[in-house]
MIKOLNU-192612 format. One record per residue (C-alpha): residue in three letters; x, y, z. Coordinates in steps of 0.25 Angstrom, whole numbers, plus 5000, padded with zeros to 4 digits. Layout:
! residues N
AlaXYZ;...
! end
This chain:
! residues 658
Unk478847885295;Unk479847825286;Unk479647915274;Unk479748025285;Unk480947975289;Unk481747965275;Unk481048095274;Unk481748145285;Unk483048095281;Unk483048155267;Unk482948305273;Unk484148285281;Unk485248355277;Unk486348295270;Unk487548295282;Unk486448225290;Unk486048105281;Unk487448085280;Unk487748085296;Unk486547995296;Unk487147895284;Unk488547905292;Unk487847845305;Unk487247745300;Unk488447705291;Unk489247715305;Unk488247615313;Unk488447525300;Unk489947505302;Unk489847495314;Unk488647375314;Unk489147315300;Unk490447285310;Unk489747215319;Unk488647155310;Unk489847095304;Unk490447035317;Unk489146985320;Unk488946915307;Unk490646865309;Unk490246795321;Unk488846775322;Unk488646825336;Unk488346975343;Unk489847025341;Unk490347125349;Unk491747185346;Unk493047145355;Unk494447215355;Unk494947265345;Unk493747225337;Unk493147365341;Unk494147425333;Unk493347405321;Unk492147445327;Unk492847585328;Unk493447595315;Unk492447545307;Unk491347665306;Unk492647775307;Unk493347685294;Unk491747675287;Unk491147815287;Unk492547885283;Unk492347785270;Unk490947785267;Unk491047935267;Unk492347935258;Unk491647845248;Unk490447925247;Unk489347835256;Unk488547965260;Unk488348045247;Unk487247965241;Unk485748025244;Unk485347885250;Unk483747905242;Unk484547935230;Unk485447805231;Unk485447715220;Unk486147555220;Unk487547595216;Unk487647675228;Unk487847535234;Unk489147515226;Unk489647655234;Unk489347575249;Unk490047465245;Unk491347535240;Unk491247605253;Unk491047485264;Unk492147415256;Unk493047525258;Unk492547515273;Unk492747385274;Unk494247385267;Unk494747475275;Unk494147435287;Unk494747295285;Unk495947375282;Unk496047415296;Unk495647295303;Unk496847215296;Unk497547325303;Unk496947305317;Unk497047165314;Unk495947115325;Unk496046975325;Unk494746945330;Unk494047005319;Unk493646905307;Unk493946955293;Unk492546905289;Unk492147025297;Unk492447145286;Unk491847075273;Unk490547055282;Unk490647205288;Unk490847265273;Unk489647185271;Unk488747225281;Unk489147365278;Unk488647375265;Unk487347315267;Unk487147415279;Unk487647535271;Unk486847505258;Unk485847445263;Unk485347555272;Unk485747655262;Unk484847595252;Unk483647575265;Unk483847735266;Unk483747765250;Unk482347675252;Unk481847735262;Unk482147865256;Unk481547835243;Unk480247785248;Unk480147925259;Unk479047985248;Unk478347855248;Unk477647755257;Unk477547615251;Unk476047565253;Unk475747435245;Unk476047435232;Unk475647575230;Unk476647695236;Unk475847795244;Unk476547925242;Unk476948035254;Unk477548145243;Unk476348165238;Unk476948305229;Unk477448185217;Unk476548135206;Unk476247995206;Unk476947935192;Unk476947815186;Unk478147755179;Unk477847665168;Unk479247605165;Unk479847515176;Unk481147495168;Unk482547555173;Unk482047715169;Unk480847695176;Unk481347635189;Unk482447765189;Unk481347865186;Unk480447805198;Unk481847825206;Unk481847965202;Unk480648005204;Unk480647945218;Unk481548045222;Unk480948165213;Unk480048265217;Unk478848255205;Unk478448085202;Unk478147975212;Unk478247855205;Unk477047755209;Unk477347645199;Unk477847585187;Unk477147525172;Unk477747445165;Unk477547345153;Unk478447225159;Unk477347145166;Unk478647065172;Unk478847195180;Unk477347215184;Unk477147215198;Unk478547225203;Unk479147335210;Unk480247435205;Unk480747545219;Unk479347525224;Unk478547555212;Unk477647435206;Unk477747415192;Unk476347385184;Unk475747375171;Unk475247465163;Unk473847415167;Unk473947465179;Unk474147605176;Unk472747655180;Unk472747595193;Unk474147635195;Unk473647805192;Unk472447785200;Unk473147725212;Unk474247835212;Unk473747945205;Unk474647955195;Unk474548065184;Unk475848045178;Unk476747925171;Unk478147915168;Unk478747815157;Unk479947775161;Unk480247705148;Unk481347775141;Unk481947665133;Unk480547615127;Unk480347635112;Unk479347755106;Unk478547655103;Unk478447595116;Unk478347715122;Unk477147785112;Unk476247625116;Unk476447675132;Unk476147815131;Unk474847765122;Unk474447675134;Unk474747805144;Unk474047895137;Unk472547845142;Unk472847865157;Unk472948005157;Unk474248035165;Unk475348115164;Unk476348025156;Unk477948065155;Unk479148005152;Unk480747985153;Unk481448035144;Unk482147945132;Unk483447875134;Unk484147965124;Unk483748085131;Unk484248025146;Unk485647975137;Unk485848115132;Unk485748175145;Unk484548255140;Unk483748225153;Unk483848135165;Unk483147985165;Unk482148055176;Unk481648165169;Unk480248145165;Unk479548205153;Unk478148215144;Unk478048095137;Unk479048085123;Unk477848135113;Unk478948075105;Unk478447935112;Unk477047945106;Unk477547925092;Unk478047795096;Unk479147795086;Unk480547765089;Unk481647805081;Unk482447735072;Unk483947705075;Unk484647795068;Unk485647765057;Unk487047815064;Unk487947845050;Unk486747925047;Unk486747995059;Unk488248035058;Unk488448045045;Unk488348205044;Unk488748225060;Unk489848145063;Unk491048245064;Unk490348345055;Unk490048485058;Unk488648485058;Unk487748605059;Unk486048635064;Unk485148745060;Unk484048765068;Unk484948685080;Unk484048745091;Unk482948705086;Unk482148575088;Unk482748475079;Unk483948565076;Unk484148525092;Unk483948385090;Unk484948375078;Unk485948455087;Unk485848325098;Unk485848215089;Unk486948275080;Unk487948305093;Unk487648155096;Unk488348125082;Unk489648205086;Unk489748305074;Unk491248395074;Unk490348515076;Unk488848545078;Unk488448685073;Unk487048735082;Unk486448845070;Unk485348905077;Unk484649035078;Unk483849045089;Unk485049085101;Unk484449015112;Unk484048875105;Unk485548875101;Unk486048885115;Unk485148775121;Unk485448675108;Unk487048715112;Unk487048685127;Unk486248575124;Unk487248515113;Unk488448545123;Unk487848465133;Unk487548355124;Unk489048365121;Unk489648355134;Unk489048215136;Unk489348165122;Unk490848205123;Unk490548125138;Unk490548005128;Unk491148025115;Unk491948155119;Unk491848215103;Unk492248335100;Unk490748405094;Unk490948555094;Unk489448635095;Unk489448755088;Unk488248865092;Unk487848945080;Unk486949055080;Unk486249105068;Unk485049095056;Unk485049005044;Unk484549125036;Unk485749195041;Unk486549125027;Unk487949205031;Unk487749155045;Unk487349005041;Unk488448995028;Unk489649025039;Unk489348935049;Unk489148825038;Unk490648875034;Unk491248895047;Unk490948775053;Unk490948685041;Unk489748625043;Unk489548485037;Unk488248455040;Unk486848565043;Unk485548525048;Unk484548635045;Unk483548635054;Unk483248795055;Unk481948815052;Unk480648885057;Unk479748765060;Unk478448825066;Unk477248815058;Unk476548935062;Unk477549025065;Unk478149015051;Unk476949035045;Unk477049165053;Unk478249205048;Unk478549155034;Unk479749235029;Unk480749195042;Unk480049045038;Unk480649055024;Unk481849135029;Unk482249025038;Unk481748905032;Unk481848925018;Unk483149025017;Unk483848955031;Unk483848845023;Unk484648895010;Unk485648965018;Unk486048865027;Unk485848765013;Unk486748865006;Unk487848865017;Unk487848725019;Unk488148725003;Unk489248835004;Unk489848775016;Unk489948635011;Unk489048565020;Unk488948415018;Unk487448395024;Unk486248495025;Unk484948435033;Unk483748515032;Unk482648485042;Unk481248485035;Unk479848455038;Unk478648385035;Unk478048535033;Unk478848555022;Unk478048445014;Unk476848525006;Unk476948625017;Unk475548715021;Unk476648805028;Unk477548915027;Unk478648815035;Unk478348685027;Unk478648785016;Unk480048825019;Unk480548705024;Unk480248645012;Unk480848765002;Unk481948735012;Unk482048595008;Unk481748634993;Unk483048724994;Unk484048615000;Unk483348524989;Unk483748624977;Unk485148654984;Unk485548504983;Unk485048484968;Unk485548604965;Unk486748564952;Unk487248724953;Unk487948704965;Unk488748594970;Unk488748574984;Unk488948464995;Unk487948485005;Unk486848385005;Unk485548435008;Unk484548355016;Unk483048385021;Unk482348305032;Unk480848315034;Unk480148275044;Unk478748315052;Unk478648375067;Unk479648345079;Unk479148305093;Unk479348425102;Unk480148525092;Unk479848665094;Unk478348695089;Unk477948555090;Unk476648515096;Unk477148435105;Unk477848535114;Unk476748605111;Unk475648525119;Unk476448495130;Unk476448655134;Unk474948655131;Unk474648515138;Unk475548615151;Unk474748715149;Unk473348635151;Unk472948645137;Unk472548665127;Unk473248575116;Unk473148645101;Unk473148565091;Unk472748625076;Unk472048515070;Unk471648365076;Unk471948305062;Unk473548365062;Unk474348275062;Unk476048285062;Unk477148195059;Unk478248185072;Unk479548135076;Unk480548155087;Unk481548255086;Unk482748185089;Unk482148085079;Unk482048185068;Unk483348225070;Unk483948095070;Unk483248065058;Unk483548205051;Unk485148165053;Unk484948055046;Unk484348095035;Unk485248215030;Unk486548095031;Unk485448015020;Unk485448155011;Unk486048154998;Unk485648304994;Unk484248354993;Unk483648245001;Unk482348265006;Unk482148165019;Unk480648135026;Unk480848075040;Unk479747965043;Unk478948045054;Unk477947915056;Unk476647935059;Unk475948065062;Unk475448115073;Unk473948185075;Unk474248305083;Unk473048295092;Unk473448155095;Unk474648215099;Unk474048315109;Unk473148215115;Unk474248125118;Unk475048215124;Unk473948285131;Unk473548125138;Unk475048105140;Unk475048245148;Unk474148165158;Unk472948275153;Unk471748245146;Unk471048325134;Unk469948405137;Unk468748405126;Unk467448375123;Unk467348245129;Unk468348275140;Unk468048385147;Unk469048385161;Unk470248355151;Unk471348455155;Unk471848475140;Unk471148535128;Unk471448525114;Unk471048625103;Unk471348635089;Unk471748755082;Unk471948725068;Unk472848725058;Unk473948825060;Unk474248895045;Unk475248795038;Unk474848675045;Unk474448545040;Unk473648435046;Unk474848335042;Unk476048355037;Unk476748275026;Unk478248225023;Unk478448215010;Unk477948294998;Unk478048184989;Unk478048034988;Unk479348014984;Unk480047964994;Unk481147864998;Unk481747805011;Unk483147795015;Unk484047715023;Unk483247765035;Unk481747735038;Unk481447835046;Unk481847945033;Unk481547955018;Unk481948025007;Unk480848124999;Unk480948164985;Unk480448304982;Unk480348404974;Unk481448504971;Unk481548634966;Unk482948684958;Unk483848774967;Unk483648874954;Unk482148864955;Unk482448874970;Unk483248984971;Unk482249074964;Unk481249034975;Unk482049064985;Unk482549204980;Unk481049244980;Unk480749184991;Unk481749264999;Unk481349384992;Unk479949364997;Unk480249335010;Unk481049455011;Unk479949545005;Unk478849455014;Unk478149425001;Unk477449305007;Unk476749284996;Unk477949274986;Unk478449174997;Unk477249104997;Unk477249064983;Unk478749034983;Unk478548944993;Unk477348874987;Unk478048864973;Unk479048804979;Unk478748714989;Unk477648584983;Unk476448574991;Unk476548715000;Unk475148765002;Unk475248885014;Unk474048905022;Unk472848995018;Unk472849065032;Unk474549115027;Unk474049205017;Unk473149285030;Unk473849265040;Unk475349265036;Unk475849305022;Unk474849435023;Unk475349565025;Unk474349615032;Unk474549485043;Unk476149515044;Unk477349565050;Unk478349615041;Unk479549615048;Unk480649695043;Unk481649635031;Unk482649575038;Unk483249455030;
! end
């Protein structure tokens, strides 16, 4: 009856509720009065006189007010404690002026006492029936049996919150009101917290957890631990992992700070968590040191890490933020993105960061050698470049136009247009590559090598290369790729059970990449330490258990999600490798170190890369091949290239256009 009620009241129109709120906020005037003359004299008072003056004036001097101050805009289930601080300004408002005029009357019989008691009582009618009716409200899809909550909505899925700190006490707020979650209880690690109650919702340990999904039938759980360190994080999701349910998360506290997302949204668990390694503290100078008031410009600013680099570098308040991109559409969504990032830092610091939206190719060396001049760019982070395993083995020329010839034109601009810092951002592929990409990436690094050794021409820009293995959730990545096969119901593709990768955190890596090119001094070569790697099928069986799901294979034959193996793509390795050789140092940051490597003279270069063109122009893959094995150490292509790709027979030849 009482949920049917509150029920009731929700579906009435708003003009209604407040008719409703006005009533009952005229009865209180009109009973905090007499409440208080009771109280005054201790006996069943009944006005005299005069006395009934203020019987008359009291509701027609209250409502007016209540009204003014905004008493009857709050949605009574949505109210929160600081509402309270808006009933006190108004039944002291109230009460002023209503003392006001009693001064006026000047009804002798009256005691004074009466209006600090009648303020009072008013109050605690007002709040506390406003805070009885939120209750009431809040509770209208529940009904409270035992320690359990027995639920009438049944269209929400019962969830679990494991967390029962500040974040999980507002999520189990939210969710109340939302249309998706009905949270059943909380876990948490404080055994001083066990067994007490926060809004209705026991808190238990995590030994309780199978009783607790039996009991309620809960197929999902929410951590509501935002603050916790990877670490922390990686050990839960590990004890989570055996119960097979559906486990999500809140967002970080740097995403919610940034405005990215709201403290309620809900997401698939941080695959970033599973490493359990947090990040170290950057160095700030470091940070700065070419972005602080510089003109900095991004290749490949669309792209994954080129994005990310876009985000953190705004955050360090450059003069003027050049987006180099080629691909029309990733440009737009990185520039409304930036400018809205924008507005809220100028909310703070209010400083004067121009974005400037540029469309074009790094092969295009007119196109890339004017911006550099127009815009006197100080600083350039090269992060153009095909990435894709597979599809550049498919398409080898535009790999080496890109890559390899990208790379010397905006190297070359950079030269003429005086640029103090050049970054380029490598790969672990690059290191004794088995594929046409780790080729070019490191011919690419080979180039900004030879460029800074170079004693023919004398030039200021410092060239840097930062190396490092795959980033959680960029574009090609396994992980995003899972997920849409786990929503699809399988099955999960992995090449090989023995692959494993190195893998960081995008953010992470772009932190670290900006970092490394301030330690350069010209033809650096830096490796980033990755940590340990990960074995990929470990990685889809994780995610797979964390999806709620169970695999489906010999021994488990009602699992939902399959996984299959479909070998090695051409140019893959089972692991990948940072460093070519052993002669390595580390620098003044832990989490990067410095390689030296073989280089080859810009003359010597030069030659390579003059046949090189010439044979990508002629697709003489076979001419490029040999250039590409002579020059980079270790590069062993597949055997399946030579059938598949670099024949004649197997390919397109596309019309000379370079």
């Amino acid at each position: 009856m009482g949920s049917q009620l509150a029920q009731w009241f929700i579906e009435l129109s708003r003009k209604t509720k407040v008719f409703i709120l006005i009533s009952v906020d005229l009865f209180f005037t009109l009973f905090a009065l007499w409440l208080a003359f009771y109280l005054r004299f201790g006996v069943l008072y009944t006005p005299k006189g005069n006395e009934w003056y203020l019987v008359a004036i009291a509701p027609i001097i209250a409502i007016p007010i209540f009204l003014k101050i905004g008493l009857y805009r709050a949605i009574i289930r949505y109210m929160e404690v600081r509402a309270l601080w808006t009933i006190i300004q108004a039944a002291t408002a109230y009460a002023v002026v209503f003392g006001f005029i009693f001064l006026q009357i000047d009804i002798s019989s009256v005691p004074h006492t009466i209006f600090p008691l009648n303020w009072l009582i008013i109050v605690v009618l007002i709040a506390g029936s406003r805070f009885f009716a939120r209750w009431c409200l809040g509770e209208s899809y529940f009904r409270v049996a035992g320690e359990g909550i027995a639920i009438v909505d049944s269209t929400k899925k019962n969830v679990i919150i494991y967390g029962a700190g500040s974040a999980g006490v507002q999520l189990a707020s939210a969710l109340v009101y939302g249309n998706e979650f009905r949270p059943v209880a909380f876990i948490d690690d404080d055994a001083l917290l066990h067994k007490q109650k926060v809004n209705g919702l026991r808190i238990y340990p995590l030994s309780s957890l199978s009783y607790l999904i039996k009991r309620h039938n809960v197929s999902n759980i929410l951590l509501a631990i935002p603050s916790a360190q990877r670490a922390r994080k990686s050990e839960i999701i590990r004890l989570l992992e055996p119960y097979g349910v559906h486990v999500m998360s809140m967002p970080g506290l740097s995403d919610i700070a940034q405005g990215r997302v709201t403290f309620d949204t809900l997401q698939e668990v941080d695959i970033a968590d599973l490493l359990g390694r947090d990040a170290v503290a950057p160095n700030k100078s470091l940070l700065q040191a070419n972005i602080n008031g510089k003109v900095v410009m991004i290749t490949g600013a669309g792209g994954s890490i080129g994005s990310e680099l876009c985000r953190q570098i705004i955050q360090l308040q450059p003069a003027t933020l050049i987006l180099f991109e080629l691909c029309e559409f990733a440009l737009y969504e990185i520039e409304k993105e930036l400018n809205y990032l924008l507005t809220k830092i100028k909310a703070s610091t209010n400083p004067d960061i121009e974005i400037v939206s540029v469309l074009g190719s790094v092969v295009d060396a007119h196109r890339i050698e004017k911006v550099c001049r127009t815009f006197k760019i100080q600083t350039i982070y090269h992060t153009a470049a095909y990435k894709h395993v597979p599809m550049v083995e498919k398409n080898p020329g535009e790999a080496i136009w890109n890559n390899v010839f990208g790379t010397l034109h905006t190297a070359q601009a950079a030269i003429k247009a005086d640029v103090e810092t050049f970054v380029l951002i490598s790969t672990d592929k690059a290191v004794r590559p088995t594929n046409t990409m780790g080729a070019t990436k490191r011919f690419a690094e080979l180039i900004l090598q030879a460029l800074s050794l170079d004693a023919g021409v004398k030039h200021h820009t410092r060239f840097t290369m930062v190396r490092f293995g795959n980033v959680l959730g960029s574009s090609g990545s396994v992980v995003p790729l899972f997920r849409e096969q786990i929503a699809r119901g399988g099955p999960v593709t992995v090449t090989d059970e023995r692959v494993i990768r190195y893998f960081m955190t995008i953010p992470e890596a772009s932190q670290l990449v900006i970092q490394a090119g301030a330690m350069g001094r010209g033809g650096d070569v830096f490796v980033l330490d990755m940590g340990e790697p990960i074995r990929i099928l470990d990685l889809a069986k994780r995610m797979i258990h964390l999806s709620g799901l169970e695999i489906k294979d010999e021994h488990h034959l009602e699992g939902e999600i399959e996984i299959s193996f479909t070998g090695l793509r051409p140019g893959e390795k089972l692991y990948e490798e940072l460093l070519i050789g052993d002669n390595v140092s580390e620098t003044s940051h832990k989490r990067i170190m410095r390689a030296e490597e073989h280089v080859i003279p810009w003359t010597l270069l030069q030659k390579m890369l003059a046949a090189l063109e010439q044979g990508t122009k002629e697709d003489d893959f076979e001419l490029i091949r040999s250039i590409l094995m002579g020059a980079v150490s270790g590069f062993v292509p597949p055997c399946e290239i030579g059938d598949l790709l670099w024949q004649e027979e197997n390919r397109i030849t596309l019309p000379d256009i370079h």
